[in-house]
C-alpha positions as CSV (number, residue, x, y, z in Angstrom):
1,X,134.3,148.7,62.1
2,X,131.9,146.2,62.3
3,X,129.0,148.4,62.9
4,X,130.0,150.8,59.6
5,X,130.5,147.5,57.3
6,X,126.5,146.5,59.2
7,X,125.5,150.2,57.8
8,X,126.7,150.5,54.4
9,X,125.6,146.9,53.6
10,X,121.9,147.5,55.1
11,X,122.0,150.9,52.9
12,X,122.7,148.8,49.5
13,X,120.6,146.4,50.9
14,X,117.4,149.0,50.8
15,X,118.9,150.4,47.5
16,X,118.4,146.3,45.8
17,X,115.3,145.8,47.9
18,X,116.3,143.4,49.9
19,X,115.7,142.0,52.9
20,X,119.1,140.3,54.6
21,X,119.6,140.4,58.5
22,X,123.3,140.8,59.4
23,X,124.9,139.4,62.2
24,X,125.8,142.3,65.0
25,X,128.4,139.9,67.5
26,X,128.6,140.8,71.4
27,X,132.3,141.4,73.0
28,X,132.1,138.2,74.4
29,X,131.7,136.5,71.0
30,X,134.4,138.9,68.9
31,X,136.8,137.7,72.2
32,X,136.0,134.2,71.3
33,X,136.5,134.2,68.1
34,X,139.8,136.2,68.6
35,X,141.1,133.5,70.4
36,X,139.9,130.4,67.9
37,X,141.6,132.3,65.1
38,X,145.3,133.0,67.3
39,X,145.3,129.3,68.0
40,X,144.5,127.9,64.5
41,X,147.0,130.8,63.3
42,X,149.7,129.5,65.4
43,X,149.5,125.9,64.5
44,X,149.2,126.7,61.2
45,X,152.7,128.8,61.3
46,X,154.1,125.8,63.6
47,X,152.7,123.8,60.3
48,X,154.2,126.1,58.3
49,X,157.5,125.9,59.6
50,X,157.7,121.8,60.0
51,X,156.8,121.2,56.5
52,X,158.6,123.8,55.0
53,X,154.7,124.7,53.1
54,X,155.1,128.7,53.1
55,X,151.9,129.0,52.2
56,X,150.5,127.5,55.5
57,X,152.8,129.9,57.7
58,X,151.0,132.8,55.3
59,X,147.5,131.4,56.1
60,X,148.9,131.2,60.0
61,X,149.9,134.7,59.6
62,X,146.8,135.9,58.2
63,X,145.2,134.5,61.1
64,X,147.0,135.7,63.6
65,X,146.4,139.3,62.4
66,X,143.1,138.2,62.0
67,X,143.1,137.5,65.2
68,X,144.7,141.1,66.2
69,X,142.5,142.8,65.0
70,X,139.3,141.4,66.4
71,X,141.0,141.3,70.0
72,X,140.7,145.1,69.4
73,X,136.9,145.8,67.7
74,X,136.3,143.5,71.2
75,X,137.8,146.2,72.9
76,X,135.7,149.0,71.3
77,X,138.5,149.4,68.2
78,X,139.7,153.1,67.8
79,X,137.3,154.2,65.2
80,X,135.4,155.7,69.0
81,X,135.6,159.1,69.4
């Protein structure tokens, strides 16, 4: 997924003429950040939950799934054929 987003933003990048390097992360850094993003999730739903503020348990949530989903572009995602 990663990769495809990389393309189509270098593509619109030559369209505008302009010159922006984008970031390509290893497997060791998406794992990383996986796990940074599941523990500030989880506080912020533990947050969420002691203070009664729904909108912290949503940001928690978000970053959980956040989380989720970079565990698996880590693991090669299943956009591979």
């Amino acid at each position: 997924m990663i990769k495809e987003i990389n393309h189509t933003c270098g593509k619109l990048n030559e369209k505008l003429g302009i010159s922006i390097p984008l970031p390509n992360p290893g497997k060791e850094t998406l794992k990383t950040t996986s796990v940074c993003h599941f523990v500030v999730g989880a506080g912020l739903v533990a947050a969420g939950v002691v203070f009664s503020s729904k909108w912290c348990a949503v940001l928690g949530g978000i970053g959980i799934i956040s989380s989720i989903v970079l565990h698996q572009e880590s693991n090669g995602g299943n956009d591979e054929p």
